[in-house]
C-alpha positions as CSV (number, residue, x, y, z in Angstrom):
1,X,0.0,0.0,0.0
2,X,2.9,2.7,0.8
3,X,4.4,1.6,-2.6
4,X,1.2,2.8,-4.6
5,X,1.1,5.7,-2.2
6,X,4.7,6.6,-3.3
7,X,3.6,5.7,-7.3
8,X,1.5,8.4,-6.7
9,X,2.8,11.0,-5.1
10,X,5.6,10.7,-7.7
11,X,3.3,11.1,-10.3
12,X,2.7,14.8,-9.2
13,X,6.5,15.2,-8.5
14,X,7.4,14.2,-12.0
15,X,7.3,17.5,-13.9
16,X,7.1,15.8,-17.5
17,X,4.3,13.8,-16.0
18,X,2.5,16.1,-14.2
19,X,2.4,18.3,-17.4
20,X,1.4,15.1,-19.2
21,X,-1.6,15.1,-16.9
22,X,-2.5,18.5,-16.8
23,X,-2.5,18.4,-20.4
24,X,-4.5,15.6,-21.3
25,X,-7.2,16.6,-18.3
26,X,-7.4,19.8,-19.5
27,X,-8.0,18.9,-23.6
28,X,-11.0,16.6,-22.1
29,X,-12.4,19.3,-20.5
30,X,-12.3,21.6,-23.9
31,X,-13.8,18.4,-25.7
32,X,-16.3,18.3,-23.1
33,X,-17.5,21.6,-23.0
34,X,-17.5,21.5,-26.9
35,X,-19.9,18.2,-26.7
36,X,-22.4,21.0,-24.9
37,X,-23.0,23.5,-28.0
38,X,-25.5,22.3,-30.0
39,X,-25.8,22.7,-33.8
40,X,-26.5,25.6,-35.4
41,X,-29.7,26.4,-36.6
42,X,-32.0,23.6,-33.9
43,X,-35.1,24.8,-32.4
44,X,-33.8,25.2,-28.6
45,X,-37.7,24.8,-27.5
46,X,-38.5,20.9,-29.8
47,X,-34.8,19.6,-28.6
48,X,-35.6,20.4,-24.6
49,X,-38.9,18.6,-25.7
50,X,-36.9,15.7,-28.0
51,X,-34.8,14.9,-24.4
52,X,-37.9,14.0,-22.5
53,X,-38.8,12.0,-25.4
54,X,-35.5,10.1,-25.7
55,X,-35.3,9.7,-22.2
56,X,-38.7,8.1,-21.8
57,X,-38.7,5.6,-24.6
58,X,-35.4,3.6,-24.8
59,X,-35.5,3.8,-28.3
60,X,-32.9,3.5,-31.0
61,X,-31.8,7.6,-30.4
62,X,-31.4,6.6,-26.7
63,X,-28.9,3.7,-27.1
64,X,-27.0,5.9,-30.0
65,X,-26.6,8.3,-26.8
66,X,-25.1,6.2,-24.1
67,X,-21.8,5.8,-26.3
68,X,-22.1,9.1,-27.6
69,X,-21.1,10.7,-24.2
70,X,-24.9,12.5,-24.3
71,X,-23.9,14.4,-27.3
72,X,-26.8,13.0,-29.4
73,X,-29.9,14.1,-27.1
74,X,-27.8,17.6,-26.9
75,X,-27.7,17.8,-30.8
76,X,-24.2,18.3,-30.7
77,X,-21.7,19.8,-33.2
78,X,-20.2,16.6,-31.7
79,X,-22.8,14.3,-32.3
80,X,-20.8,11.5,-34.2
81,X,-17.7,11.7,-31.8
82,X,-14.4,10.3,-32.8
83,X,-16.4,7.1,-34.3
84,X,-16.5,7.8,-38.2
85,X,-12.5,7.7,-37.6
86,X,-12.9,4.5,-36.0
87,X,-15.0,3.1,-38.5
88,X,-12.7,4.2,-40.7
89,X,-9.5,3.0,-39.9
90,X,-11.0,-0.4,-39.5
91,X,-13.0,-0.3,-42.8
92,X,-9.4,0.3,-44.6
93,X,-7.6,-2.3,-42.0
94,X,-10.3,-4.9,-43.5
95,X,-9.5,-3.7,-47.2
96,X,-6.1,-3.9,-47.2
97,X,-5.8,-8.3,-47.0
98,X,-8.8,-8.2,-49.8
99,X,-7.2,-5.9,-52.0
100,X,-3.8,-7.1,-53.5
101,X,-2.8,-3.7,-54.5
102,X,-3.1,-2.4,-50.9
103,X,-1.5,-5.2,-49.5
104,X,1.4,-4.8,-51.7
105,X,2.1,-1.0,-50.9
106,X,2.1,-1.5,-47.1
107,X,4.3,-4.7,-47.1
108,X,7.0,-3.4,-49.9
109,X,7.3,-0.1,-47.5
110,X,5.7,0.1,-44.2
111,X,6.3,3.7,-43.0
112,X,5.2,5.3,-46.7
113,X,1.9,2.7,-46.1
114,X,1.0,4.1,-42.9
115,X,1.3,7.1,-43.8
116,X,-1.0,6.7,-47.4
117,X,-3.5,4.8,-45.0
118,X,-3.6,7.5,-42.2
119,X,-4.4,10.2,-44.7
120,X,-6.9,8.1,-46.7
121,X,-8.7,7.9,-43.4
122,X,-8.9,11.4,-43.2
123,X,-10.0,11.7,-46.5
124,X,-12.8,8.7,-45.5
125,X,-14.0,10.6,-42.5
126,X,-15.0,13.4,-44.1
127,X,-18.2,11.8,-46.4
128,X,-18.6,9.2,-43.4
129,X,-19.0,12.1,-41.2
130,X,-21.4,13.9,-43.3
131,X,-24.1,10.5,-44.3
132,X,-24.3,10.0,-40.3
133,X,-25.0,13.9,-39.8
134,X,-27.7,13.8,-42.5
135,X,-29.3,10.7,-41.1
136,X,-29.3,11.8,-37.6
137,X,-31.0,14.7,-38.6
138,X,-33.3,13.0,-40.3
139,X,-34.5,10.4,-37.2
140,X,-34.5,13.5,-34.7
141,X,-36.9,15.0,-37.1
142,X,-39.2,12.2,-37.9
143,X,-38.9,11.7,-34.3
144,X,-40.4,15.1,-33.2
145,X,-42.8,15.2,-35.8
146,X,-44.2,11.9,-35.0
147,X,-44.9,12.6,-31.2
148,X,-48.2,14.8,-31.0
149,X,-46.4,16.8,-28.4
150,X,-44.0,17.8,-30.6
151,X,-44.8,17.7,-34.1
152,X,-42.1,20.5,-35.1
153,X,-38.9,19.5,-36.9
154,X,-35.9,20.2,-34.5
155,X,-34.7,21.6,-37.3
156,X,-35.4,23.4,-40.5
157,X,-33.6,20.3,-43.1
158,X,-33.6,20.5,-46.6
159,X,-32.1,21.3,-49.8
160,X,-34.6,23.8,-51.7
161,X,-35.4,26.9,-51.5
162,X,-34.2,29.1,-48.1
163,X,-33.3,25.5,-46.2
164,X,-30.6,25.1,-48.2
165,X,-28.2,27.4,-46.2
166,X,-29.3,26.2,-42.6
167,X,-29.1,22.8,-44.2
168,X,-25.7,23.3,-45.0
169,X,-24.4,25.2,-42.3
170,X,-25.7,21.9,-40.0
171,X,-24.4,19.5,-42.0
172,X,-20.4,21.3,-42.3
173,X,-20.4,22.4,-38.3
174,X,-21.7,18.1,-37.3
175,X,-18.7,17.1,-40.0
176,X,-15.9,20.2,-37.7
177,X,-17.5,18.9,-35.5
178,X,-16.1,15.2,-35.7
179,X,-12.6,17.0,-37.2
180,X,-12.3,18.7,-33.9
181,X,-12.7,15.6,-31.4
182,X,-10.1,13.9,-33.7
183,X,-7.9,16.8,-33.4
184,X,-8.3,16.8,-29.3
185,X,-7.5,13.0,-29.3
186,X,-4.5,13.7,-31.4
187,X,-3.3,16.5,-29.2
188,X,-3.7,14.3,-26.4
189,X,-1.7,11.3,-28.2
190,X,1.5,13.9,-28.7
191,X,1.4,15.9,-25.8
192,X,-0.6,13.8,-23.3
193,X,-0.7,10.6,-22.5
194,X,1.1,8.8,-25.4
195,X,-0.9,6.9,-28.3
196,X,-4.1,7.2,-25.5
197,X,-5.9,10.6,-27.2
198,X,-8.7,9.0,-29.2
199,X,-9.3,5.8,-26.7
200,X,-9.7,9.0,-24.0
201,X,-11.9,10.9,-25.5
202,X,-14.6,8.0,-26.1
203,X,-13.6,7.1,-22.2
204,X,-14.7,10.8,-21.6
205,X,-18.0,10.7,-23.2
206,X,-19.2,7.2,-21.3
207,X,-18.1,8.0,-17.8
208,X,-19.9,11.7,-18.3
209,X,-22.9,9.8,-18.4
210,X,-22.5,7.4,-15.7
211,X,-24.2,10.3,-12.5
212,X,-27.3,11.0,-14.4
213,X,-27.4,7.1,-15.1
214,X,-26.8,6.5,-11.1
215,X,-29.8,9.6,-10.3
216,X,-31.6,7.5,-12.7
217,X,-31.8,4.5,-10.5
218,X,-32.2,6.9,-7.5
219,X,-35.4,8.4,-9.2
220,X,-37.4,4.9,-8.7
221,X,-38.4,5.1,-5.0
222,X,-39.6,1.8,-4.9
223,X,-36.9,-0.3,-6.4
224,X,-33.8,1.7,-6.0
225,X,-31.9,-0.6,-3.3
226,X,-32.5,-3.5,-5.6
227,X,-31.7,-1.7,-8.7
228,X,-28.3,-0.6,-6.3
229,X,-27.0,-3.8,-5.1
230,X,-28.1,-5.6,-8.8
231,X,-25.5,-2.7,-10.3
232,X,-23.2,-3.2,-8.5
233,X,-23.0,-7.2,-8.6
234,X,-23.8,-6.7,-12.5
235,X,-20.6,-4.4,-12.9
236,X,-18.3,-6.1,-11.0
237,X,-18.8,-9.4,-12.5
238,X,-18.5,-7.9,-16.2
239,X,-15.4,-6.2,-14.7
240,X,-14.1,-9.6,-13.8
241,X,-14.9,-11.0,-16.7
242,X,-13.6,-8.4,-19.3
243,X,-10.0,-8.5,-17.0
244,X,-10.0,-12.3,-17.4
245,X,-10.7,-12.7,-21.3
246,X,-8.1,-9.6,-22.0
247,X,-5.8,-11.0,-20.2
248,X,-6.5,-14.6,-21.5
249,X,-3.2,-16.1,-23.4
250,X,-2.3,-19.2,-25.2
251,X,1.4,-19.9,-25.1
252,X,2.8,-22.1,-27.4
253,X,6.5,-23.5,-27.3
254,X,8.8,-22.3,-29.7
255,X,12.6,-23.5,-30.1
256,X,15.2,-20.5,-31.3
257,X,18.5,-22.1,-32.5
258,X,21.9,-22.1,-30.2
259,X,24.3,-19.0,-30.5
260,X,27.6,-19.5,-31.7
261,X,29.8,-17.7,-28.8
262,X,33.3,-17.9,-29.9
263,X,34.5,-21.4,-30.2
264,X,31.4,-22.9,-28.2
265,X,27.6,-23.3,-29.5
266,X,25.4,-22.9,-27.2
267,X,22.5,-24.4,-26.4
268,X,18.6,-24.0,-28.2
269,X,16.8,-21.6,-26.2
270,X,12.9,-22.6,-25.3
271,X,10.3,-19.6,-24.8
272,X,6.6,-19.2,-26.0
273,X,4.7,-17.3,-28.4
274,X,1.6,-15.8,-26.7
275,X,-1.9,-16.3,-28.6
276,X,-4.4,-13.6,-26.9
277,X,-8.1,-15.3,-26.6
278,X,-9.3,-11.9,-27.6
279,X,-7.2,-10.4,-29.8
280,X,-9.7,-8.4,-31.6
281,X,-10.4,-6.2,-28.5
282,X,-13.3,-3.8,-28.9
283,X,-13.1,-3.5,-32.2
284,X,-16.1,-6.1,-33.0
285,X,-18.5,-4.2,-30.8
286,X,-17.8,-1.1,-33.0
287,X,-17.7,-2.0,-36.0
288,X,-21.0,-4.2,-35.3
289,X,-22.8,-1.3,-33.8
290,X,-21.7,1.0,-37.2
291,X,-23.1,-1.5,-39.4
292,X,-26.2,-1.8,-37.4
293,X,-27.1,2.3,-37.2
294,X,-26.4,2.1,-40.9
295,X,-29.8,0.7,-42.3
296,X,-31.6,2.7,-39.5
297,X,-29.8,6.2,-40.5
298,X,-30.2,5.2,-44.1
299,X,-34.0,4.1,-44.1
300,X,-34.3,7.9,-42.3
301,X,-33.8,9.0,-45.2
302,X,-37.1,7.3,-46.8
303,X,-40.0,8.0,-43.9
304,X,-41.6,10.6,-45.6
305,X,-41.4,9.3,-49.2
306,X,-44.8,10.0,-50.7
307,X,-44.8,6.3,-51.9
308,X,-46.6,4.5,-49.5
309,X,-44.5,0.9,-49.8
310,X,-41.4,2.7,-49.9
311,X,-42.5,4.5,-46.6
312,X,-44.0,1.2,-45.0
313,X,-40.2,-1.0,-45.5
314,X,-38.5,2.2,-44.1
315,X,-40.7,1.6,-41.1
316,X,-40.1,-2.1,-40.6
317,X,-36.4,-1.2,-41.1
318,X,-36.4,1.1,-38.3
319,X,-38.5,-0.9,-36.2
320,X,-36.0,-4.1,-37.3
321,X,-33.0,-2.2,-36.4
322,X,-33.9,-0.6,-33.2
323,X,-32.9,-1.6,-29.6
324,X,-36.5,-2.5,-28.5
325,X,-36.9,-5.3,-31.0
326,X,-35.3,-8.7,-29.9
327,X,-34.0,-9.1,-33.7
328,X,-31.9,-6.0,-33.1
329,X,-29.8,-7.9,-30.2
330,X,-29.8,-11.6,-31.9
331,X,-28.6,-9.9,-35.3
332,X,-26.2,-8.1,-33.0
333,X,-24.8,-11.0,-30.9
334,X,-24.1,-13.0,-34.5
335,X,-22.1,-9.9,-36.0
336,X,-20.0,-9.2,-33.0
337,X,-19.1,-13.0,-33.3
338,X,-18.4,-13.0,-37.2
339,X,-16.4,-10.1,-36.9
340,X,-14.1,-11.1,-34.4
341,X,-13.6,-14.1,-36.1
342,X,-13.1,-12.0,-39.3
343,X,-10.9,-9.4,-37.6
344,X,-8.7,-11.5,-36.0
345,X,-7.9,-13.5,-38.8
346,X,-6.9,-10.0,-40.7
347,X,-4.7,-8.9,-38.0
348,X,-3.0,-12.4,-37.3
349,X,-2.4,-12.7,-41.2
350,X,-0.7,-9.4,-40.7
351,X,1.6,-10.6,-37.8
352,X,3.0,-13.3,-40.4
353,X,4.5,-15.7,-37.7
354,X,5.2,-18.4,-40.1
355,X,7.6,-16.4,-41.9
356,X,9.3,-14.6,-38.7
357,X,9.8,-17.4,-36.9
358,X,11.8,-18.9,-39.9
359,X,13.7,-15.4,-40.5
360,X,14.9,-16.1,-36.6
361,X,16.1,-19.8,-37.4
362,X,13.1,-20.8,-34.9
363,X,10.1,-23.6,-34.9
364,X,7.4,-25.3,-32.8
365,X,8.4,-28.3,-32.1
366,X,6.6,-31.2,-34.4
367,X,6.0,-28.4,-36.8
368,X,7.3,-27.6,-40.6
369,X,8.6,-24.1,-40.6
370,X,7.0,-21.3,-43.0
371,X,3.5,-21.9,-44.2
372,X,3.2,-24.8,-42.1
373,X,4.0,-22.8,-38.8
374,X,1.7,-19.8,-40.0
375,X,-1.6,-22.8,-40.7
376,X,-0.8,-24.4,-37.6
377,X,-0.9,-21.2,-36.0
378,X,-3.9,-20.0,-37.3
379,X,-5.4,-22.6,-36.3
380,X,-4.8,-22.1,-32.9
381,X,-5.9,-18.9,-32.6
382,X,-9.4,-19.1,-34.6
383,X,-9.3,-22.1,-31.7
384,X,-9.0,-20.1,-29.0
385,X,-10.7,-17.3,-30.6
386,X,-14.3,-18.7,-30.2
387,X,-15.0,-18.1,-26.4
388,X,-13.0,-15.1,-26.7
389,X,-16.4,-14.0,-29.8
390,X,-18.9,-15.8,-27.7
391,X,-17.9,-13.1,-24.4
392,X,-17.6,-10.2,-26.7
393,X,-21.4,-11.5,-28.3
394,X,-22.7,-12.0,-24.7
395,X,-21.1,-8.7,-23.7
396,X,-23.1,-6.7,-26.7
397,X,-26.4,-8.4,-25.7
398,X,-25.9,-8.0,-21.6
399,X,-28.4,-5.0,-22.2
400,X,-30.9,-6.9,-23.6
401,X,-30.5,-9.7,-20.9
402,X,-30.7,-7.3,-17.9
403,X,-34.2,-5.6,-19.5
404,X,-35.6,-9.3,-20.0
405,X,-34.6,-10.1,-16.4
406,X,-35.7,-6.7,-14.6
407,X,-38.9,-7.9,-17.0
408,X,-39.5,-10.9,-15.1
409,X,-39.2,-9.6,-11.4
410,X,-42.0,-7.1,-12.6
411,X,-39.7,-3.8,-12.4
412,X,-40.2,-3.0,-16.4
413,X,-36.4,-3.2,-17.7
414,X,-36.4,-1.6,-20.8
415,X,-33.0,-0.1,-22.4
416,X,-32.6,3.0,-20.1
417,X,-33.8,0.8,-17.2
418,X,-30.6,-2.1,-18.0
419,X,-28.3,0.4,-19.2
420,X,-28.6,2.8,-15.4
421,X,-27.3,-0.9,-14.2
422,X,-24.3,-0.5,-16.0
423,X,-23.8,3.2,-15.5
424,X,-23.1,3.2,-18.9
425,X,-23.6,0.1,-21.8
426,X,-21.8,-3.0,-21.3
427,X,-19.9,-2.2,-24.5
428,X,-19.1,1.1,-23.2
429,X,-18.1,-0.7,-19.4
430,X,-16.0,-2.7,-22.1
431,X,-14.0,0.3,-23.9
432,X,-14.0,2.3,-20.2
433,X,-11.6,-1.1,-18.6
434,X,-9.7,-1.3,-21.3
435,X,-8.7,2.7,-21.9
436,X,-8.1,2.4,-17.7
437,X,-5.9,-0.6,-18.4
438,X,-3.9,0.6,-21.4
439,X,-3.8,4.3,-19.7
440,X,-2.4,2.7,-16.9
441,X,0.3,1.2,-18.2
442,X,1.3,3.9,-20.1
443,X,2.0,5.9,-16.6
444,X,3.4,2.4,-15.5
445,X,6.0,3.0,-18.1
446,X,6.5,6.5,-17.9
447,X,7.1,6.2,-14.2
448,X,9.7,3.3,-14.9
449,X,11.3,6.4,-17.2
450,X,12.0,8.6,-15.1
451,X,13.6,6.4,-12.8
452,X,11.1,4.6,-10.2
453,X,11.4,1.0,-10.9
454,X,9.2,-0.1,-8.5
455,X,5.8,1.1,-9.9
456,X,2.9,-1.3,-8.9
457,X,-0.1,0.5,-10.5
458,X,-0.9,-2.1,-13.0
459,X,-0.4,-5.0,-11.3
């Protein structure tokens, strides 16, 4: 215990460090503040009157919003966050084993190939941004104009006649907006906490959520207690269980070849390659969840189409795709486990064992070295990979679980009920131990750089 203490208080002492933390505290406070100013041009009247809404119903806006950091039901310049980056990076991380061309330019010269991909995902952000502005603009509006409350767009969209310029000036401030989070996360990365800056500012925007969640289970007078202690047991046990996939490994032996030292040879060394269960991370849940707002956002587009089929699919799309429809969480579950499977197949084909371990003069014992080594090993690791995809399925459906079980004891459940449990989603509880994990060991190593070697915060 006086060892952490001393971790600490050295923390503070450290000037590069403390700057390091003053830095990156205070950039999360601009991006905060920033997720607070609305978009130009909304009806300040209809979007007090769209929060009650969303925060009555659970509905597909609602769930959006828990990730979001609250920016959604605020009608952010921030709405989309940091995610169409995200999405990004992984869409081109996907294309580049498809596409031989791709694959080509990053192996023949790595640093010119990150640096193509990192400006192509600029350049990908940018119209990515843009299609999830115009369809959340769309769903807020059908939204308000489908409640008899309401029935006033939040705001004034469309592209003829004098909407075109409040239209526009929406649509370009949503798209800054998303520029500008990435541009905080960066700044954090360089001057900050290293390579941390984007993880951060998602971490930001779930744990701002998490009092009005908790004042959420304190509002029900009759079952709060229950609703306490059944958070708490929920979130620890999800805790545990995140901790123990992560850190899940499968080692497998591996010979490297005797040294020649002068006139002696010395003798094979044995160590172990380390397979991660989940070596996908949270990458699944996000890319799932994209694909999933997509046919939601995009049959937005359709509600008020004058045709009345075309009008009546967009419906049942909507009503498909949205949290309160058990389809939603089965089709969600299935995703989350395809794509990690798909994922980390990309990223272990990437890593290229088979021909490493030959480069080095190693082998696994029993096993042919090259292609041999890299089958064997992929079979391994889509081996170990399946419990790893069921956890991250039965993480992205806890939700879902939670609302059918608060169901059943006759309390309602019902997204917003299940997702107070959590303080934030069980994906978000996901991305929230893991930035705490990585951001720790970051200061781990930092403290280790300046000279205290005995730094016990991540252990």
């Amino acid at each position: 215990m006086k060892n952490t203490w001393l971790a600490w208080r050295y923390l503070w002492k450290s000037e590069d460090i403390r700057r390091m933390l003053l830095v990156t505290l205070g950039l999360l406070a601009i991006y905060r503040l920033a997720a607070n100013v609305p978009a130009p041009g909304i009806d300040v009247t209809v979007l007090a009157q769209l929060k009650q809404l969303i925060s009555t119903q659970g509905n597909f806006v609602q769930f959006l919003n828990l990730l979001s950091g609250g920016t959604i039901s605020n009608f952010s310049i921030l709405s989309m966050g940091v995610y169409p980056y995200i999405t990004a990076q992984i869409i081109l991380q996907l294309l580049i084993p498809i596409i031989p061309s791709l694959q080509k330019r990053m192996q023949e010269n790595p640093t010119e190939g990150r640096k193509w991909m990192e400006r192509t995902t600029y350049y990908l952000v940018v119209p990515m941004a843009a299609l999830s502005a115009f369809g959340q603009i769309n769903i807020f509006n059908q939204l308000t104009l489908s409640s008899p409350a309401i029935n006033k767009p939040v705001l004034d969209f469309g592209f003829s006649g004098p909407q075109i310029i409040p239209s526009l000036t929406a649509l370009i401030s949503m798209v800054a907006g998303t520029m500008f989070a990435i541009w905080i996360g960066e700044l954090i990365s360089e001057y900050g906490i290293r390579k941390q800056g984007l993880s951060l500012v998602i971490f930001a925007g779930i744990v701002s959520q998490m009092p009005a969640n908790l004042l959420q289970i304190f509002a029900d007078e009759q079952n709060r207690y229950f609703l306490l202690v059944l958070m708490v047991v929920v979130i620890l046990a999800t805790i545990f269980a995140i901790v123990y996939v992560q850190q899940g490994r499968r080692f497998v032996p591996v010979m490297y070849p005797g040294r020649r030292v002068g006139n002696r040879m010395s003798m094979p060394v044995k160590a172990s390659l380390p397979l991660m269960v989940n070596m996908a991370g949270m990458i699944p849940l996000i890319f799932a969840s994209a694909i999933l707002q997509f046919p939601a956002i995009l049959s937005s587009w359709f509600l008020n189409n004058t045709n009345e089929t075309i009008r009546q699919i967009a419906i049942g799309t909507q009503t498909t795709f949205s949290p309160n429809n058990s389809a939603y969480w089965i089709i969600y579950f299935l995703m989350v486990v395809i794509f990690s499977f798909f994922y980390t197949d990309v990223l272990f084909t990437q890593q290229n064992y088979g021909d490493n371990l030959k480069k080095a003069g190693a082998q696994i014992p029993g096993v042919e070295r090259g292609k041999k080594t890299q089958d064997y090993l992929s079979k391994v690791q889509r081996r170990i990979t399946l419990p790893g995809a069921l956890f991250l399925g039965l993480v992205a459906v806890l939700p879902f679980l939670v609302s059918l079980f608060l169901e059943a004891v006759g309390i309602g459940g019902g997204l917003g009920s299940s997702s107070s449990l959590f303080l934030a989603s069980s994906s978000g509880l996901l991305i929230v131990v893991g930035v705490v994990r990585d951001t720790f060991s970051v200061i781990d190593a930092e403290l280790k750089l300046h000279g205290y070697q005995d730094s016990i915060l991540v252990r």
